[in-house]
C-alpha positions as CSV (number, residue, x, y, z in Angstrom):
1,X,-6.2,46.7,2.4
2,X,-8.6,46.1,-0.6
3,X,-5.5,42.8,-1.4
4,X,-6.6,41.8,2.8
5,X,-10.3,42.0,1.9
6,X,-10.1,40.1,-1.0
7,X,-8.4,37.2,0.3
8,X,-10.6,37.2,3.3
9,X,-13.6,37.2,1.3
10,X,-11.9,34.6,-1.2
11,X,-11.3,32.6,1.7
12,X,-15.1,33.0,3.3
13,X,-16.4,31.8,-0.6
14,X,-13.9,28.9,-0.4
15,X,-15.1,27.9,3.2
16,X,-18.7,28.1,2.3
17,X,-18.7,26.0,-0.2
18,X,-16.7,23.1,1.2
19,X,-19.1,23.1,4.5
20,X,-22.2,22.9,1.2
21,X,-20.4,19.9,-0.2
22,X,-19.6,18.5,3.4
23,X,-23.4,18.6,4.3
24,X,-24.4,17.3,1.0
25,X,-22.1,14.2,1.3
26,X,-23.1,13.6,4.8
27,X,-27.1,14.1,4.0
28,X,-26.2,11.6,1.5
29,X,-24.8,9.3,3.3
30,X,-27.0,9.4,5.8
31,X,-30.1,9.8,4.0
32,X,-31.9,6.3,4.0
33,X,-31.3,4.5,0.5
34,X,-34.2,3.0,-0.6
35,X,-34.7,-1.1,-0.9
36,X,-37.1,-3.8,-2.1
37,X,-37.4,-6.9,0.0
38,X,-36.5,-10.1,-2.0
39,X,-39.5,-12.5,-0.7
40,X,-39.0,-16.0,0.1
41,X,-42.1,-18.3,1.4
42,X,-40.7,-17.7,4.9
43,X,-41.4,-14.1,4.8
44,X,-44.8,-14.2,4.0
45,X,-48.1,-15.2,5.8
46,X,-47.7,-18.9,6.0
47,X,-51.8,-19.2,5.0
48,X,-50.4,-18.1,1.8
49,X,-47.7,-20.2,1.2
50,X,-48.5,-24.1,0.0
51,X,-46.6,-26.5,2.9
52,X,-44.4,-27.9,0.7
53,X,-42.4,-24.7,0.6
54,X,-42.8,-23.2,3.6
55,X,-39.6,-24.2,4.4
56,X,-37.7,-22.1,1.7
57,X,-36.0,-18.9,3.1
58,X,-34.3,-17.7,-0.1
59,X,-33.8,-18.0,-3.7
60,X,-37.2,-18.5,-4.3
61,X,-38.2,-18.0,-8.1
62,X,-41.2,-18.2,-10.1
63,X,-41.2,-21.8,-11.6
64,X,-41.5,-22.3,-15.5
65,X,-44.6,-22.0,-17.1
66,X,-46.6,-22.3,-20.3
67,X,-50.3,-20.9,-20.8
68,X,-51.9,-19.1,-23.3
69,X,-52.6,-15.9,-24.3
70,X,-55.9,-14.0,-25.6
71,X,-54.2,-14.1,-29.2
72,X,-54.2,-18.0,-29.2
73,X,-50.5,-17.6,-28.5
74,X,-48.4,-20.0,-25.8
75,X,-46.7,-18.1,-23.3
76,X,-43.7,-19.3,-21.0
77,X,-41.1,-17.6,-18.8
78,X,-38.9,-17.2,-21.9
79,X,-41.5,-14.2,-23.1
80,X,-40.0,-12.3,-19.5
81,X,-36.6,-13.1,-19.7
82,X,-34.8,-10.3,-18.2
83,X,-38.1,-8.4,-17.9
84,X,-39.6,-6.7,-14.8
85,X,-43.6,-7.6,-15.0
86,X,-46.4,-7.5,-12.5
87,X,-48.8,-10.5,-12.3
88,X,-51.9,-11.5,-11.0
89,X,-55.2,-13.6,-10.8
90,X,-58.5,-12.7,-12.4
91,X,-61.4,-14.2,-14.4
92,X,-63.8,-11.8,-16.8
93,X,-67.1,-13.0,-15.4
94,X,-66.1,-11.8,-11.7
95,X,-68.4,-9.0,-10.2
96,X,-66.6,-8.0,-7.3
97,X,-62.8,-7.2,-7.0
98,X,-61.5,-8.4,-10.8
99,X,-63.2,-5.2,-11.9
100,X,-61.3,-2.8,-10.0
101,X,-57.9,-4.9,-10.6
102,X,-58.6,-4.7,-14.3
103,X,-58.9,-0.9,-14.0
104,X,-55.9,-0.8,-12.1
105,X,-53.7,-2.6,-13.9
106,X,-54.9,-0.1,-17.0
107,X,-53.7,2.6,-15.3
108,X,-50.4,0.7,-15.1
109,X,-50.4,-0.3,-18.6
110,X,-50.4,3.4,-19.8
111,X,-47.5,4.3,-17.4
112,X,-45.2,1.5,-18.7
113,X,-46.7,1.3,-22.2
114,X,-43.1,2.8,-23.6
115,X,-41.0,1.1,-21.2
116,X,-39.5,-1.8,-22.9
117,X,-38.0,-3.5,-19.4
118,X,-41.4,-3.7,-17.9
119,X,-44.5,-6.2,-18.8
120,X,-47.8,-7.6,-17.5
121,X,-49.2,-10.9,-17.2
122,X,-53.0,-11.8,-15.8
123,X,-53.5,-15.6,-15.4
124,X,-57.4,-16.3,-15.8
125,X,-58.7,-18.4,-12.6
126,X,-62.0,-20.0,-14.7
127,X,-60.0,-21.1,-17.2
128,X,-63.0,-23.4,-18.6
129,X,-65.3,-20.1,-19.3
130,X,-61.9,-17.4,-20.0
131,X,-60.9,-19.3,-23.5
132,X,-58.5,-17.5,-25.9
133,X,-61.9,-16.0,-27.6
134,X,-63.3,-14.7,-24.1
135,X,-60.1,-13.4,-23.2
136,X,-59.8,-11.4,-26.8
137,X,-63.6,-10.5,-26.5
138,X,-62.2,-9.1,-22.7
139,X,-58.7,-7.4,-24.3
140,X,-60.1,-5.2,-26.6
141,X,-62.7,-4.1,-24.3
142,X,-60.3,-2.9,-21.8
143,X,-57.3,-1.7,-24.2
144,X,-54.8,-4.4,-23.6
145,X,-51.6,-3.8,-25.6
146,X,-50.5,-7.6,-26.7
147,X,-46.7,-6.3,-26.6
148,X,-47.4,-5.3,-22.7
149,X,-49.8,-7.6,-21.4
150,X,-51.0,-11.1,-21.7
151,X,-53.7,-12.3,-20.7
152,X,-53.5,-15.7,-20.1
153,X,-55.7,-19.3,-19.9
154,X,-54.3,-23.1,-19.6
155,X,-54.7,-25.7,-17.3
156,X,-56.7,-25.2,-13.8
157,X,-54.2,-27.5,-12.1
158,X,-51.1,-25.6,-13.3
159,X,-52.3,-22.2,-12.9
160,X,-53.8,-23.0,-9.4
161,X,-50.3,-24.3,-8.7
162,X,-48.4,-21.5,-10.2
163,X,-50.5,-19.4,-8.1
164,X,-49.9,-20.6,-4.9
165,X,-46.6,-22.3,-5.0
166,X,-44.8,-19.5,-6.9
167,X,-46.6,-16.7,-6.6
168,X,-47.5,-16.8,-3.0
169,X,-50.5,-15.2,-3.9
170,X,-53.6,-16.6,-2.5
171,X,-54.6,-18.9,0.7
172,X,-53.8,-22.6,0.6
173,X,-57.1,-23.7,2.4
174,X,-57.1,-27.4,3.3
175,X,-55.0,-29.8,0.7
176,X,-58.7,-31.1,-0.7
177,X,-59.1,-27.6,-1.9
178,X,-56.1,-27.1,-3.7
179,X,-57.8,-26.5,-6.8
180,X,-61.0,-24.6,-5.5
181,X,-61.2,-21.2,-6.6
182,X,-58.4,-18.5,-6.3
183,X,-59.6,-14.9,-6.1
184,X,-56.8,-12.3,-4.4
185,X,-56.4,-8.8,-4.7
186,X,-52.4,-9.2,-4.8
187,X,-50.8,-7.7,-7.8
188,X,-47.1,-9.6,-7.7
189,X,-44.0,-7.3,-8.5
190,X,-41.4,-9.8,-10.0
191,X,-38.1,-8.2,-11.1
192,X,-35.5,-9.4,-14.2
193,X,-34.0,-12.5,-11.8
194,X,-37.8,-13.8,-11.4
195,X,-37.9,-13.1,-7.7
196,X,-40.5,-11.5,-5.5
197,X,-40.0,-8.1,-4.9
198,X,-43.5,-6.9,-3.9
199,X,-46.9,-7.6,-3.1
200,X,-49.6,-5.1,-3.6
201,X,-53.5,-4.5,-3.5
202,X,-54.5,-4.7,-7.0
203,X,-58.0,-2.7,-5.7
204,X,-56.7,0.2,-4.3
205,X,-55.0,2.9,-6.9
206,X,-52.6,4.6,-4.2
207,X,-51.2,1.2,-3.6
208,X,-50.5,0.4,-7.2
209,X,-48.9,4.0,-7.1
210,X,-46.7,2.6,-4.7
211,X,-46.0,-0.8,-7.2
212,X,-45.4,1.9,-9.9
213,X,-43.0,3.6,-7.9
214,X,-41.0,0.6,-7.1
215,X,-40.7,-0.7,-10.9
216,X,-39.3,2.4,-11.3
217,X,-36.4,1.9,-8.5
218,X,-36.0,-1.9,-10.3
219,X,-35.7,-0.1,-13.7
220,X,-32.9,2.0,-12.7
């Protein structure tokens, strides 16, 4: 009898825990797996996309680039090989959004500080005021780590392109003003393949949270 009871209750144990790992594979299974969009121009409002490649619906990549940095130090895409990094579009002097960016992306920099696949890179939209010495002046006033983030200065032509025909970042307006001022709250997520993976408003702490959140999911 006590031989009976055992077996039964063997065989209870044994029956519970194959209908545990039964639920937990199909949960699993079934459980939505989470995904970043890869953004081509055609995915995104086309008042943010220059005309010229509007057309593109994938492999779109940000294009080459050289600028420099608030240590007098030329920057280029080889700086992010293979690196995850958030950019966006600022200049020191601005009194309205920049601000808020700026404290954003400081909260960012502390979260990724020891995370060597991740970086940052601001390009300065006044690039004739932001020279290297504003742009030091403006680093060690807001804690920039050099190793993490660059802020950057160069040509107004290249970063204006940059801006609009990589980054996707800002509205085209008519082709006369190409080159008028570009001011957008977008923080860009870009991952190790230099593709889009993420737009985000650089003002608003919850949504660069969320941008936090989703380097994470690129790191792993």
């Amino acid at each position: 009898m006590n031989l009976q009871k055992k077996s039964y209750l063997g065989f209870i144990i044994l029956f519970s825990v194959i209908s545990i790992l039964i639920f937990i594979g199909i949960y699993t299974l079934l459980k939505p797996q989470k995904q970043l969009k890869i953004y081509s121009p055609r995915d995104v409002n086309p008042e943010l996309v220059d005309s010229t490649v509007q057309h593109i619906g994938y492999n779109h990549k940000i294009a080459d680039f050289s600028f420099t940095n608030q240590n007098g130090k030329t920057i280029t895409q080889e700086d992010y090989r293979d690196k995850i990094y958030v950019a966006d579009f600022f200049f020191t002097t601005c009194p309205s959004i920049c601000p808020k960016m700026t404290d954003n992306m400081v909260w960012l920099q502390e979260k990724i500080k020891k995370n060597q696949k991740v970086m940052l890179l601001s390009h300065s939209v006044t690039p004739d005021i932001d020279d290297v010495s504003v742009l030091k002046a403006y680093a060690k006033e807001k804690g920039v780590i050099d190793e993490k983030w660059n802020l950057v200065t160069g040509n107004k032509k290249d970063i204006y392109y940059i801006a609009r025909k990589s980054y996707l970042a800002v509205k085209t307006g008519r082709p006369e003003e190409f080159y008028d001022m570009v001011h957008t709250e977008n923080f860009v997520l870009v991952d190790q393949k230099r593709r889009i993976r993420g737009f985000y408003d650089g003002t608003n702490l919850e949504e660069v949270k969320k941008l936090y959140e989703d380097i994470l999911f690129l790191c792993e």
